[in-house]
C-alpha positions in Angstrom: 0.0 0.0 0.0 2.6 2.2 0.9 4.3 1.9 -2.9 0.5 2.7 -4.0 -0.2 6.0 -2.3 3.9 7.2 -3.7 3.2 5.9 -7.1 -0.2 7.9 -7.1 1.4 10.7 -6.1 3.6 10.5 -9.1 1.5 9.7 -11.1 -0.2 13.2 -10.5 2.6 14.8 -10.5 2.6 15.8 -7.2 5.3 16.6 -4.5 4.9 15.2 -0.8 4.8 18.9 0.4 2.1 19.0 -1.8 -0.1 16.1 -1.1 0.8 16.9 2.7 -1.0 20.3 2.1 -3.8 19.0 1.0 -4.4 16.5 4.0 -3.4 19.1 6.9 0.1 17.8 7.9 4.2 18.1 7.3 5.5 17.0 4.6 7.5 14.7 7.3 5.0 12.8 8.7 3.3 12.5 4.8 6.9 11.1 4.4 6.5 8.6 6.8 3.4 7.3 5.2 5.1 6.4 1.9 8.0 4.9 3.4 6.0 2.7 5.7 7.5 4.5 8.7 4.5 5.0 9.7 1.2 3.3 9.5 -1.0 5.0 7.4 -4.4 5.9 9.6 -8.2 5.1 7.7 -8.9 8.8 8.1 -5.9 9.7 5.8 -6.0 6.9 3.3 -10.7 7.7 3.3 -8.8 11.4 2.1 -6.5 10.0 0.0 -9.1 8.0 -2.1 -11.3 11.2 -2.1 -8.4 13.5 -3.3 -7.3 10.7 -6.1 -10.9 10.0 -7.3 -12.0 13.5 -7.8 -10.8 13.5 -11.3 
């Protein structure tokens, strides 16, 4: 999951400072989401899916 939400990102053409923007955080702890650092919470991956299915 963690290689999903980076290559999304890509994908858009977005930066982590961006996409960390958009969900209310640092870039850091964003970061730490990709890299699997740090689990990645329902609430942020319900915002994700939102964010990514806009289009």
């Amino acid at each position: 999951m963690y290689k999903r939400i980076r290559d999304l990102r890509e994908d858009h053409d977005l930066t982590q400072k961006q996409i960390a923007k958009i969900l209310n955080m640092s870039q850091t702890g964003y970061s730490k989401y990709e890299t699997g650092e740090n689990d990645l919470p329902t609430t942020i991956l319900i915002k994700l899916a939102d964010y990514y299915n806009r289009d």
